[in-house]
DSSP file (Angstrom, degrees, kcal/mol; ACC not computed):
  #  RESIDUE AA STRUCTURE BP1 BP2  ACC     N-H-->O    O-->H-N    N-H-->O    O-->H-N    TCO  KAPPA ALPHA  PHI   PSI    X-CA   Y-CA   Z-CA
    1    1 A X              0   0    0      0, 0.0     2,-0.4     0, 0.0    39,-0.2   0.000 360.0 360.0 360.0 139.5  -66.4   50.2 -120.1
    2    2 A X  B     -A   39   0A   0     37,-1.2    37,-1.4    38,-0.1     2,-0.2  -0.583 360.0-157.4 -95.3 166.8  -66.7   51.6 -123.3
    3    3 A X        -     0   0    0     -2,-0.4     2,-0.3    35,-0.2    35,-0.2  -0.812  11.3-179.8-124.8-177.3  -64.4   55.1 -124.5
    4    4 A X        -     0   0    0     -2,-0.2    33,-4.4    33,-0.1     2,-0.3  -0.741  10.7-164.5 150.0 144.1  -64.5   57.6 -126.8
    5    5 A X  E     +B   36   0A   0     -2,-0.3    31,-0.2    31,-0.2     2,-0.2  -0.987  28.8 136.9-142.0 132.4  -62.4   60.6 -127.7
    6    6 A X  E     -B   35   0A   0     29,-2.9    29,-1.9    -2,-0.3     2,-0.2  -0.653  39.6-103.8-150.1-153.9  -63.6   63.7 -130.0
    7    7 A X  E     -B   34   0A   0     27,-0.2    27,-0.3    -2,-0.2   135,-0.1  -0.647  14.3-155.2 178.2 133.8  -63.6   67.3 -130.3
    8    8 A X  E     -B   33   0A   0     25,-1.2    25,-1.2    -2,-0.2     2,-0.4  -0.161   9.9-147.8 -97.1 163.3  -65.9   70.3 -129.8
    9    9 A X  E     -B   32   0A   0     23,-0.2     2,-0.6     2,-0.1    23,-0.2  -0.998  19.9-168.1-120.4 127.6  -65.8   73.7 -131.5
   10   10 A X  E     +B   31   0A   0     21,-9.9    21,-1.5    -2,-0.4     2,-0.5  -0.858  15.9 169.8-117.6 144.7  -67.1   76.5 -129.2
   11   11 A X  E     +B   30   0A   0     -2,-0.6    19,-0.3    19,-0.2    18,-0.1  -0.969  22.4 132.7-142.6 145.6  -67.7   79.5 -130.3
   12   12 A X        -     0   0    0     17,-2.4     2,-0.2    -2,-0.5    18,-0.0  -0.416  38.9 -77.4-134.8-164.9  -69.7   82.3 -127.8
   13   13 A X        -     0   0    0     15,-0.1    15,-0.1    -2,-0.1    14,-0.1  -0.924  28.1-118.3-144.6 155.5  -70.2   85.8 -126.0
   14   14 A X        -     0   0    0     13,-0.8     2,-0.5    -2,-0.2    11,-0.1   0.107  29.9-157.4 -37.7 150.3  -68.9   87.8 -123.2
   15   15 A X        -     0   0    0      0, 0.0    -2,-0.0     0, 0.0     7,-0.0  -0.853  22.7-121.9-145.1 114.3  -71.9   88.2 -121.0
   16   16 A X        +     0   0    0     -2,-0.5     3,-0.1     9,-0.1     9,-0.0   0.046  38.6 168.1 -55.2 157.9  -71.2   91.5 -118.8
   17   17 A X        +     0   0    0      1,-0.7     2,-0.3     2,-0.0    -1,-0.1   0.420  62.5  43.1-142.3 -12.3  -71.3   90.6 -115.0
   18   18 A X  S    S-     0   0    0      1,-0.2    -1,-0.7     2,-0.0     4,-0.5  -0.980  75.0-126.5-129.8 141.7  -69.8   93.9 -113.6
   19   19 A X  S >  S+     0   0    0     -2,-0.3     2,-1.9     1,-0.3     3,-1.5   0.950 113.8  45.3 -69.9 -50.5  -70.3   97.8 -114.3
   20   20 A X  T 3  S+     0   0    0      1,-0.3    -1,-0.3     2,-0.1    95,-0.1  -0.281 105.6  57.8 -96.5  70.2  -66.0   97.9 -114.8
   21   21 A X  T >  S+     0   0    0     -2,-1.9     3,-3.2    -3,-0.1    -1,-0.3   0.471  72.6  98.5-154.0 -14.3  -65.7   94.9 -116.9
   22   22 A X  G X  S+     0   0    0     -3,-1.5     3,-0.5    -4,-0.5    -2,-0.1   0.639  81.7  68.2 -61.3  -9.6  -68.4   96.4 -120.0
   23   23 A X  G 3  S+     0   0    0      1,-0.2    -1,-0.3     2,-0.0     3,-0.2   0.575  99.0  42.5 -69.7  -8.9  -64.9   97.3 -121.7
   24   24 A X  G <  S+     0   0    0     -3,-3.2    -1,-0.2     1,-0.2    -2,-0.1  -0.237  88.6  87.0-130.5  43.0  -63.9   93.8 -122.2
   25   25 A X    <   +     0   0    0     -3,-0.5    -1,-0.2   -11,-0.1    -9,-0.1  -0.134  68.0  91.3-127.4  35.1  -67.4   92.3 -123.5
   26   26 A X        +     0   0    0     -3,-0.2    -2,-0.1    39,-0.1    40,-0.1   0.814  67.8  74.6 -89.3 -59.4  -66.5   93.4 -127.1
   27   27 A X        -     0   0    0      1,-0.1   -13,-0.8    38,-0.1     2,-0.5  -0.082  67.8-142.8 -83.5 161.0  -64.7   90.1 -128.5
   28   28 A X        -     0   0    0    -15,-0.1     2,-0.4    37,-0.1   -15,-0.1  -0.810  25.6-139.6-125.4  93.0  -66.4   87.2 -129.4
   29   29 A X        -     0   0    0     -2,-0.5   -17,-2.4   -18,-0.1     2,-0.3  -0.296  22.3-177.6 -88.2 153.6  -64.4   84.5 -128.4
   30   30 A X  E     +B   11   0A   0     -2,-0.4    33,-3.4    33,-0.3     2,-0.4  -0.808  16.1 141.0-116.6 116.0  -63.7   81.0 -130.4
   31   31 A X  E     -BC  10  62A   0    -21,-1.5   -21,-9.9    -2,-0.3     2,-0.4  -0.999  40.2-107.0-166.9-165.0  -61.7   77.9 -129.5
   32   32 A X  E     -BC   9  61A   0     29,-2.1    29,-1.2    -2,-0.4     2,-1.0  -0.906  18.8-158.8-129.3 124.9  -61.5   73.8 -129.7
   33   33 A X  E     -BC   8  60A   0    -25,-1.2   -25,-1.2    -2,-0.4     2,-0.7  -0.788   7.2-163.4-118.4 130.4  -62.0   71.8 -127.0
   34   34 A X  E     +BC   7  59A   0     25,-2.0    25,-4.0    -2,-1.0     2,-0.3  -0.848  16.6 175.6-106.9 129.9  -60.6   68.2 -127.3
   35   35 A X  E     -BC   6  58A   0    -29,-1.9   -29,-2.9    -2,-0.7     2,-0.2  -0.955  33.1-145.7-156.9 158.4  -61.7   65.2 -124.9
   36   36 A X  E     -BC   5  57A   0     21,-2.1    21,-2.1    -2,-0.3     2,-0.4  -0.963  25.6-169.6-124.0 126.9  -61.6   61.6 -123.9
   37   37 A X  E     - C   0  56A   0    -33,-4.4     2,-0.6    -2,-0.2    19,-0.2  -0.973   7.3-164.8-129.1 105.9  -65.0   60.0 -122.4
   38   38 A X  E     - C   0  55A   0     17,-3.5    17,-2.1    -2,-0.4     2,-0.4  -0.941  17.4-150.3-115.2 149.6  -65.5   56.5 -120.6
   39   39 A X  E     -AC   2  54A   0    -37,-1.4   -37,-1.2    -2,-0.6    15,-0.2  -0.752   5.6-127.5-105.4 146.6  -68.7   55.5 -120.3
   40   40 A X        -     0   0    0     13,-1.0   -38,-0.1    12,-0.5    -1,-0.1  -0.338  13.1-168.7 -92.9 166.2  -70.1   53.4 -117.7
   41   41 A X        -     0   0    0      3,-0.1    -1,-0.1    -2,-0.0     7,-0.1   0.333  58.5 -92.3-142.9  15.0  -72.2   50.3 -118.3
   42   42 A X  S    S+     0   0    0      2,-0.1     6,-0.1    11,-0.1     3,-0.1   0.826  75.1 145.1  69.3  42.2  -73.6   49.7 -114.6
   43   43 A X  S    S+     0   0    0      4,-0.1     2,-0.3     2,-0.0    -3,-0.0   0.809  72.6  34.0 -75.9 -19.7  -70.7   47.3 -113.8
   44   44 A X  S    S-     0   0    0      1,-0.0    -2,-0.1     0, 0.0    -3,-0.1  -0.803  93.6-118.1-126.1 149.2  -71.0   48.9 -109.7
   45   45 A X  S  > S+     0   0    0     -2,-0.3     4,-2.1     1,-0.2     3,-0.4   0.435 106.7  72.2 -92.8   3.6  -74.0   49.7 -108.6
   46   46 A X  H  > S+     0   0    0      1,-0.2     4,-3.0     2,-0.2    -1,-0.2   0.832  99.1  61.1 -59.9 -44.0  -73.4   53.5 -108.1
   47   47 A X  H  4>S+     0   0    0      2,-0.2     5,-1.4     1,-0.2     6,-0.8   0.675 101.1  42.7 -54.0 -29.6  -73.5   53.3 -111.6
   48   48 A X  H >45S+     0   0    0     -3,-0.4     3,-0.5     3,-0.3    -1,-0.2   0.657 115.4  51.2 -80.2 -62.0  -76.9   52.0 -112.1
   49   49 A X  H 3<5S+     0   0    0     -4,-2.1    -2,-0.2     1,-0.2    -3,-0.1   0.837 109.7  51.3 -69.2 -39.7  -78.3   54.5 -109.5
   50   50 A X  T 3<5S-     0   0    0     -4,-3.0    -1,-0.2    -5,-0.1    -2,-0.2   0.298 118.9-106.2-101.9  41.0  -76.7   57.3 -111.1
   51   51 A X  T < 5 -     0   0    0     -3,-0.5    31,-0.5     1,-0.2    -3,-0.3   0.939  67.9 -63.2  70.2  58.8  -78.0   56.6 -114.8
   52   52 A X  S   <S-     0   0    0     -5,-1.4   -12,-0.5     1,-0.1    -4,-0.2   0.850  71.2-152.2  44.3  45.7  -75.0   55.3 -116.4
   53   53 A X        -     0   0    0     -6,-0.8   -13,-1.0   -14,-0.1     2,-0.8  -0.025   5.5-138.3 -56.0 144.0  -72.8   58.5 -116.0
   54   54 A X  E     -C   39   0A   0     26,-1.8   -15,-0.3   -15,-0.2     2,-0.1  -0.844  21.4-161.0 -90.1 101.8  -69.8   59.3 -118.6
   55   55 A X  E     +C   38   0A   0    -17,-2.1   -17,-3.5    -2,-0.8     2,-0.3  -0.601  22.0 151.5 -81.4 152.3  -66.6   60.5 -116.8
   56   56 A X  E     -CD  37  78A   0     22,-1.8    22,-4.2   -19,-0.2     2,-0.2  -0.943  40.7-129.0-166.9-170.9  -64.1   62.3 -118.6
   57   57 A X  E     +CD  36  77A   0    -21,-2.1   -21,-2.1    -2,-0.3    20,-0.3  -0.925  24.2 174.0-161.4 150.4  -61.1   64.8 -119.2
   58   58 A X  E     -CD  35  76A   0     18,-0.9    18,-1.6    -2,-0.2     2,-0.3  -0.833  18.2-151.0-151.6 164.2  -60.9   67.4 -121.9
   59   59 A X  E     -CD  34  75A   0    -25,-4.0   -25,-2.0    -2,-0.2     2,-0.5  -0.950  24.4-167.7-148.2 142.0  -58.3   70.1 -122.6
   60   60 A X  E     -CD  33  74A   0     14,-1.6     2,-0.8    -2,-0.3    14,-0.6  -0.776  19.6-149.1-132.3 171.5  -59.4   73.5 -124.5
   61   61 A X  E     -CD  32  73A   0    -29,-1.2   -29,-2.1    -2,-0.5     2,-0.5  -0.853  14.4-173.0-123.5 114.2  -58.3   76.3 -126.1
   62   62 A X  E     -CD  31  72A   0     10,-3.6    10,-3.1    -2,-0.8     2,-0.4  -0.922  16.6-156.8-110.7 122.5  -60.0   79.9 -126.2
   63   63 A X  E     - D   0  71A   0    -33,-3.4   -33,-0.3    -2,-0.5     8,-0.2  -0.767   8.3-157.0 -88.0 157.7  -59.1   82.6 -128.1
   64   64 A X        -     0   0    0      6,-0.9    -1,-0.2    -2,-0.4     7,-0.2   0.941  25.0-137.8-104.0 -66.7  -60.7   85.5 -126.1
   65   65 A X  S    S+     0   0    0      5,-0.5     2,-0.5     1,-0.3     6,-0.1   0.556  71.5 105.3  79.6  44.6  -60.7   87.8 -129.5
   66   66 A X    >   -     0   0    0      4,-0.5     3,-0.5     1,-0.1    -1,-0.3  -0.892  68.3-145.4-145.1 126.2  -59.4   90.8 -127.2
   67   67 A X  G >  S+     0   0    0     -2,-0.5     3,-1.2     1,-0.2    -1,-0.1   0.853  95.4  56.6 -11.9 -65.8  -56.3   92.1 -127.0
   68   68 A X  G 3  S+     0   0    0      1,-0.3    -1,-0.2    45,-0.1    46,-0.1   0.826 119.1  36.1 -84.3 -27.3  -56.1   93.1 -123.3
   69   69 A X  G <  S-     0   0    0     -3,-0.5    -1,-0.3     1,-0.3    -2,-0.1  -0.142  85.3-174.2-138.4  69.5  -57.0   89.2 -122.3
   70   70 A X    <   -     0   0    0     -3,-1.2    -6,-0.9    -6,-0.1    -4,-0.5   0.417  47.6 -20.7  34.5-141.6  -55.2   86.9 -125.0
   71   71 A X  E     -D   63   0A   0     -8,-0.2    32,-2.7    -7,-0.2     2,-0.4  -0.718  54.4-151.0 -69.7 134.5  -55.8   83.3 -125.0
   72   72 A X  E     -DE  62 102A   0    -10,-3.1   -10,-3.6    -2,-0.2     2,-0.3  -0.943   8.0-166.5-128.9 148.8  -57.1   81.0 -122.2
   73   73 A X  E     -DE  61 101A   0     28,-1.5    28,-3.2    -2,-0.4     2,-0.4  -0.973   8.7-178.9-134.4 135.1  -56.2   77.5 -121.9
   74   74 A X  E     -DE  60 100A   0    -14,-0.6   -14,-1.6    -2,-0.3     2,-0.7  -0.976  18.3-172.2-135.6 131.2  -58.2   74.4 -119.4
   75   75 A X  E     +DE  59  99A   0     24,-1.5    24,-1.0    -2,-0.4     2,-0.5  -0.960  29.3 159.2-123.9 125.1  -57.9   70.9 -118.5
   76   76 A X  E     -DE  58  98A   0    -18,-1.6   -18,-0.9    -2,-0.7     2,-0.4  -0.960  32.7-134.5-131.6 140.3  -60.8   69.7 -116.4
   77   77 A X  E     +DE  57  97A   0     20,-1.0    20,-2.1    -2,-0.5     2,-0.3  -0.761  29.2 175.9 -94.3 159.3  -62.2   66.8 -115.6
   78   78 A X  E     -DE  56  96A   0    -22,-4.2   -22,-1.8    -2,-0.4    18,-0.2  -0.985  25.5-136.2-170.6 161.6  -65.9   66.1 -115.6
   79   79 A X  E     - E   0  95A   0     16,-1.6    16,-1.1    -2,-0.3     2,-0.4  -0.704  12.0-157.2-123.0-178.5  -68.5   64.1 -115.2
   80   80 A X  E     - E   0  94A   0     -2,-0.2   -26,-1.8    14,-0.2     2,-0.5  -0.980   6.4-177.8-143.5 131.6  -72.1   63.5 -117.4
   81   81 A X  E     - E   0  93A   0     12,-3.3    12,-4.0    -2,-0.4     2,-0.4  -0.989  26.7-134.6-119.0 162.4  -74.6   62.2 -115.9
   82   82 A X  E     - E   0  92A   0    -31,-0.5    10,-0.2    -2,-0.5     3,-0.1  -0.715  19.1-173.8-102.3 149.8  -77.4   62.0 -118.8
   83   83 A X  E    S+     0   0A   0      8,-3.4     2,-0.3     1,-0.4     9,-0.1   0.487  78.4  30.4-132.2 -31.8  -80.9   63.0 -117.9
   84   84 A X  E     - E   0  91A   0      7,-1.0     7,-1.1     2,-0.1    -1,-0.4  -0.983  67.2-177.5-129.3 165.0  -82.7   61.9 -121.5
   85   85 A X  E     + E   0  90A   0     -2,-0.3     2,-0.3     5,-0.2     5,-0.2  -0.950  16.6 152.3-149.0 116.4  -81.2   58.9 -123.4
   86   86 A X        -     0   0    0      3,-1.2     3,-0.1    -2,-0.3    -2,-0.1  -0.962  55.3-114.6-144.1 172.2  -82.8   58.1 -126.7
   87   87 A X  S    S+     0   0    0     -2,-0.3    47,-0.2     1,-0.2     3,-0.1   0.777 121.1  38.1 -77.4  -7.4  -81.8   56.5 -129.8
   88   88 A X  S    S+     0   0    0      1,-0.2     2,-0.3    45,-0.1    -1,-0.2   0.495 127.3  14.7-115.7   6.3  -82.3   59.7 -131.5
   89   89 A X        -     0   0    0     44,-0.1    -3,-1.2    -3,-0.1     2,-0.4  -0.945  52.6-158.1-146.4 136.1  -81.0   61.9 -128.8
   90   90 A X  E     -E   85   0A   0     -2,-0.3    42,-1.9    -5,-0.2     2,-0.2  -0.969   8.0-171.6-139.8 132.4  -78.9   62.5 -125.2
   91   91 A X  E     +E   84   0A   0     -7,-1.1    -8,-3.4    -2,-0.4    -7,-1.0  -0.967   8.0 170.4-115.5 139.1  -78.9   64.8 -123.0
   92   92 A X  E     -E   82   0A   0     38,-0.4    38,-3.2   -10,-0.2     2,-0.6  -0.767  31.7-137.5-139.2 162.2  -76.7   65.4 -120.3
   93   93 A X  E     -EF  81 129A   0    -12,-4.0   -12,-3.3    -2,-0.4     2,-0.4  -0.949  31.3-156.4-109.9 132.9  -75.7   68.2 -117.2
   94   94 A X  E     -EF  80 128A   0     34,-2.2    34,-2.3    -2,-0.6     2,-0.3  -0.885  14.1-177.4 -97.4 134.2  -71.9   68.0 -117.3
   95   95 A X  E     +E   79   0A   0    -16,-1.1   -16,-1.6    -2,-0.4     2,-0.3  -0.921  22.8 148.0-134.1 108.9  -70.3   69.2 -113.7
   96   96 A X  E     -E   78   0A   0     -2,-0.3    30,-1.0    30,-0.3     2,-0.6  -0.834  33.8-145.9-131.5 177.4  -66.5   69.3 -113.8
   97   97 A X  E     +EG  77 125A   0    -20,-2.1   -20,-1.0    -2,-0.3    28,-0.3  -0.900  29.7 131.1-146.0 143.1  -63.6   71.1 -112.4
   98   98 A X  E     -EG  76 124A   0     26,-6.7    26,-1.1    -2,-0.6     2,-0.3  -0.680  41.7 -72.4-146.7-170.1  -60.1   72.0 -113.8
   99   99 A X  E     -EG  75 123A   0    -24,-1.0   -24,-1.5    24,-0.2    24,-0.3  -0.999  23.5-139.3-148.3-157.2  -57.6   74.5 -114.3
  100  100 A X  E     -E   74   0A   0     22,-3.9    22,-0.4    -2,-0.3     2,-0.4  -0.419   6.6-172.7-109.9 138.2  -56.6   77.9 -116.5
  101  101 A X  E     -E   73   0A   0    -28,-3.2   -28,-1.5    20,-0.2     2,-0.3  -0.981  18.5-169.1-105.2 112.0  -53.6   79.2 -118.0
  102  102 A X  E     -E   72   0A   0     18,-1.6   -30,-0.2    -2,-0.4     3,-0.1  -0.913  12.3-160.9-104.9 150.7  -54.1   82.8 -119.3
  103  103 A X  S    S+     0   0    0    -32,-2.7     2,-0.3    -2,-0.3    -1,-0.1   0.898  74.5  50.0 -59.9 -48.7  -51.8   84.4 -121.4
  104  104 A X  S    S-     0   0    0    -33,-0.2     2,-0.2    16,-0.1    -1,-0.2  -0.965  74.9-175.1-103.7 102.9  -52.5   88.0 -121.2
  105  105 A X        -     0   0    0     -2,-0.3    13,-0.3     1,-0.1     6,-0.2  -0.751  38.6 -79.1-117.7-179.4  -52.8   89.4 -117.5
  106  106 A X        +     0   0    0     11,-1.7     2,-0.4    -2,-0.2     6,-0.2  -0.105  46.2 178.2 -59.2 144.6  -53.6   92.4 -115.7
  107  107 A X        -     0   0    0      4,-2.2     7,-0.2     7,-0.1     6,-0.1  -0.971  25.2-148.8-140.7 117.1  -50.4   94.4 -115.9
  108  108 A X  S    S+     0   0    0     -2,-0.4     4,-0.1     1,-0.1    -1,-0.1   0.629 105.7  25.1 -85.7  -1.6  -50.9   98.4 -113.9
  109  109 A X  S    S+     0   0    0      2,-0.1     3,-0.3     3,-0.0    -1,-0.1   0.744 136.4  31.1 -94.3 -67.4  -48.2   99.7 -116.8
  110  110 A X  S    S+     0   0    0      1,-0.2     2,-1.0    -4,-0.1    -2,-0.1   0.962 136.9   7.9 -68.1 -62.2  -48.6   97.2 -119.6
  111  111 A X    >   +     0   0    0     -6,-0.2    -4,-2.2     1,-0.1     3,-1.1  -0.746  61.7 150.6-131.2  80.1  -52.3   96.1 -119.6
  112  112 A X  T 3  S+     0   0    0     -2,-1.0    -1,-0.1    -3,-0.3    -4,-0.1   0.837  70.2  71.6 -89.9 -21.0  -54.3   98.2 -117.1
  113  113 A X  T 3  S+     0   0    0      1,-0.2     2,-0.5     2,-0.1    -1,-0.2   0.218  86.9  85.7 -91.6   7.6  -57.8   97.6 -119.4
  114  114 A X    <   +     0   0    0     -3,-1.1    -1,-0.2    -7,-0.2    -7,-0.1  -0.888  41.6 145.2-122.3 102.2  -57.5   94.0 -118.0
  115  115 A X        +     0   0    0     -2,-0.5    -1,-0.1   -95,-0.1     3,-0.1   0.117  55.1  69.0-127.6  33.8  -59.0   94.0 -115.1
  116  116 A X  S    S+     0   0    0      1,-0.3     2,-0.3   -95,-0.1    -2,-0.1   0.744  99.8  34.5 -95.7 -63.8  -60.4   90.4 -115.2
  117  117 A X        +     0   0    0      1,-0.2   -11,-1.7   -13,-0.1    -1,-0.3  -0.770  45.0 149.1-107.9 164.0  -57.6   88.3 -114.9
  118  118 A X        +     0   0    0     -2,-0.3     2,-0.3   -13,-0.3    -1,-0.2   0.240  55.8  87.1-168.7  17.0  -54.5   88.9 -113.0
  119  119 A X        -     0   0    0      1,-0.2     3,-0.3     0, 0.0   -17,-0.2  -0.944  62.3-149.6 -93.4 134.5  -53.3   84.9 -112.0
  120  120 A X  S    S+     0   0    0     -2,-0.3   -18,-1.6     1,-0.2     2,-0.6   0.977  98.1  29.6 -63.5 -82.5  -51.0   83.1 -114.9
  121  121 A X  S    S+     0   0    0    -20,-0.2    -1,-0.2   -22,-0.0   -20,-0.2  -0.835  74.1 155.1-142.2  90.4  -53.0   79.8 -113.1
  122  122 A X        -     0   0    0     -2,-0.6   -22,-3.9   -22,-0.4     2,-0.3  -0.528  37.2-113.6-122.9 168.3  -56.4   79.9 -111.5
  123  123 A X  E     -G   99   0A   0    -24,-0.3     2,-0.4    -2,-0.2   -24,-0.2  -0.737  28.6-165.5-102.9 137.7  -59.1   77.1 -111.0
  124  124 A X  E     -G   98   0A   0    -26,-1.1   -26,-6.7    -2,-0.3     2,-0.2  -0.999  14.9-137.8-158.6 178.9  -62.4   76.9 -112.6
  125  125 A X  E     -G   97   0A   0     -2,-0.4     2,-0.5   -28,-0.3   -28,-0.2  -0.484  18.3-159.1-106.9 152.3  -65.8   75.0 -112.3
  126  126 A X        +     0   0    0    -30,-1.0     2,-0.5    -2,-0.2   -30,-0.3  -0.954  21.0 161.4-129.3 115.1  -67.7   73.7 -115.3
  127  127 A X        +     0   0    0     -2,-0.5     2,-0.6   -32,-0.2   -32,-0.2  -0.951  21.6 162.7-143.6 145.0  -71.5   72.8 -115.6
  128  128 A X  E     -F   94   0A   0    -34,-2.3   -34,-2.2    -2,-0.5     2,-1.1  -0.994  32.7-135.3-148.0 141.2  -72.7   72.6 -119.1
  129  129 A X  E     -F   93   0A   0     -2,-0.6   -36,-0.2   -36,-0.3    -2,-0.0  -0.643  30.5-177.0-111.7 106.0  -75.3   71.3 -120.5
  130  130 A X        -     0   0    0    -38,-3.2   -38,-0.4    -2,-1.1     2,-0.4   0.209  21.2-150.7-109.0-161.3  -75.1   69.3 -123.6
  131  131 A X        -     0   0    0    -40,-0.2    12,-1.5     2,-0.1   -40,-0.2  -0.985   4.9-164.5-145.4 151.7  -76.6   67.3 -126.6
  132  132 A X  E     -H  142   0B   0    -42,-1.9    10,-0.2    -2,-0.4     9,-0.1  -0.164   5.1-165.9-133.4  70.4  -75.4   64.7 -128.5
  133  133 A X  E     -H  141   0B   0      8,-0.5     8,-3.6     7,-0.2     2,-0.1  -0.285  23.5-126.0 -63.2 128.3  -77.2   63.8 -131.8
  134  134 A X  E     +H  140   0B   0      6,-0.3     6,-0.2   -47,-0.2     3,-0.1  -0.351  31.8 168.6 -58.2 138.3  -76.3   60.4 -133.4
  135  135 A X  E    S-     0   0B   0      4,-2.8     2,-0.3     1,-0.7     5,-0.1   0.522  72.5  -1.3-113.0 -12.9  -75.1   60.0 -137.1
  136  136 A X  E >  S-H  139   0B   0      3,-1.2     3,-2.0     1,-0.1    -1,-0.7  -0.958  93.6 -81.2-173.2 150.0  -74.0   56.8 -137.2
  137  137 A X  T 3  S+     0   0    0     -2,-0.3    -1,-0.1     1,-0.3    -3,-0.0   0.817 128.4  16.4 -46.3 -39.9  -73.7   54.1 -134.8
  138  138 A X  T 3  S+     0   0    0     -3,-0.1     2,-0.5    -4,-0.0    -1,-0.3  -0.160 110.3  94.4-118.5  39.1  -70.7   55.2 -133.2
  139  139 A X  E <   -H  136   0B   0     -3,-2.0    -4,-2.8     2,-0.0    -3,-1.2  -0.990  49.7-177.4-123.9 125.0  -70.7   58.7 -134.5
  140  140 A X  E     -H  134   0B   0     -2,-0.5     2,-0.7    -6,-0.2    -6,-0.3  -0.938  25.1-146.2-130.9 133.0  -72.1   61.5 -132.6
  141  141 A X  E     -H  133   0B   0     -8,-3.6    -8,-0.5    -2,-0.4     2,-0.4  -0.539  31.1-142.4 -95.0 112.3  -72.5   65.3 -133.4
  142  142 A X  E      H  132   0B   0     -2,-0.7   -10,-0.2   -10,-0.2    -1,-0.0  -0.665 360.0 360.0 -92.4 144.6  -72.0   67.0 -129.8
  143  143 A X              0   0    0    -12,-1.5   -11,-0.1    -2,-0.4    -1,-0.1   0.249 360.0 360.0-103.3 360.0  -74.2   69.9 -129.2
């Protein structure tokens, strides 16, 4: 198996999903997501059938950029299975699952304008879909 260990910089938007949440779709939130990757080389034949998949485990940090719901923090695991593979590109659907720390939670005195999160330590799902452009033989810019 080979490994590999890097780190991502994400930076996004809020995407409304609810008529009382359009108060907290202001911030534009920012963080760094640091991860360890082994890659499979079709040593089992699960491997083989399911394109050489990369498994892994990552841990990130998000600033929300709003007040009312701080910083969020993840460790997940996940898996990649790649869907194009070239020398000048991969791409791959990531499906993992982990979980959340938040800092800031809903609070009906302190923080009533947060009425997204309101567990210290909740579970969440990952699918992502990513890129990796090569730079170098063993250098890759993830997308």
């Amino acid at each position: 198996y080979k490994y590999n260990a890097g780190f991502t910089y994400l930076k996004g938007l809020i995407v409304p999903q609810y008529a009382h949440g359009l108060h907290l779709t202001y911030g534009r939130p920012s963080g760094v997501e640091i991860f360890w990757n082994q890659q499979t080389l079709g040593k089992k034949e699960r491997e083989k059938i399911f394109g050489y998949p990369q498994s892994g485990f990552s841990l990130t940090m998000i600033d929300t950029d709003m007040v009312e719901t701080g910083k969020i923090f993840n460790a997940a695991s996940y898996i990649d299975f790649y869907w194009l593979d070239t020398p000048d590109l991969k791409a791959y659907w990531r499906f993992g699952v982990g979980l959340t720390y938040a800092t800031r939670l809903y609070h009906p005195e302190t923080n009533n304008m947060n009425n997204i999160l309101s567990s210290r330590i909740s579970y969440h799902a990952i699918v992502r879909i990513g890129l990796q452009i090569p730079v170098a033989k063993q250098f890759y810019i993830p997308g």
